[in-house]
N, C-alpha and C positions, 0 to 999 in steps of 0.2 A: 274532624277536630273536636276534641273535649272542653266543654266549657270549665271552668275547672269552681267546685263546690263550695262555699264557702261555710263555716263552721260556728256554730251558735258563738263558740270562744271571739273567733274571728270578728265574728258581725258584732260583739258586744263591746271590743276592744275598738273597733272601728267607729262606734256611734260614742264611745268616752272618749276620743281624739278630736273628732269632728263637736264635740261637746265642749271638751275646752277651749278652742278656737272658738266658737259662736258666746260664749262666754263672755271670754277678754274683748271679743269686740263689740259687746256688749255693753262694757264698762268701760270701754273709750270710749262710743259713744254717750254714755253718761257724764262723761267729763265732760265733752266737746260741749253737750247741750248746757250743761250747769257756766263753762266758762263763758257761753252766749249770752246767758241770760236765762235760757229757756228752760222749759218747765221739764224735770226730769220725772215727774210722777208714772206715767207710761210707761216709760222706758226703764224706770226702774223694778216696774211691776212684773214687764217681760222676764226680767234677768232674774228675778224669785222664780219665776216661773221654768226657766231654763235650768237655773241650780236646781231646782225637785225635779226634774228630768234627770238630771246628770247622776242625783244621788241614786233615784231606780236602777237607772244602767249601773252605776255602781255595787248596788246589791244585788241584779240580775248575775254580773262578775262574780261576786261572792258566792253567788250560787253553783253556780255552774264549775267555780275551782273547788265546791267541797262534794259535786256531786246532787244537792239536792233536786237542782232540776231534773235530773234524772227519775226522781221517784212521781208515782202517781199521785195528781193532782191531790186527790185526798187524804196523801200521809203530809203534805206541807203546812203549815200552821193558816194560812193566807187562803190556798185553795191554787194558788198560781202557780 
């Protein structure tokens, strides 16, 4: 039986799905703790933290529909 491969496309669109779910519950939790009372500074610091993840994967995407990943490290502006 074949495992069956999963594809840079794949894996990229799979971590920006799974990104915007950890996201939004993110930011219900920041509601929940703000209508408690409680301190959202943490929690709000996660979700920066989360949104700059999401936008790499996002640009990773971008990369990968125009091809760039494809080329060697050294012709990309970044090196990645």
């Amino acid at each position: 039986m074949e495992i069956p491969v999963e594809t840079a496309l794949e894996m990229v669109e799979r971590h920006l799905l799974r990104g915007e779910a950890i996201i939004e519950q993110q930011r219900m939790l920041i509601q929940r703790l703000g209508k408690a009372g409680a301190s959202t500074v943490q929690a709000e610091h996660l979700l920066d933290v989360f949104q700059s993840i999401q936008a790499e994967h996002l640009l990773h995407l971008a990369r990968l529909k125009t091809g760039i990943d494809s080329l060697p490290a050294a012709l990309t502006r970044d090196g990645r």
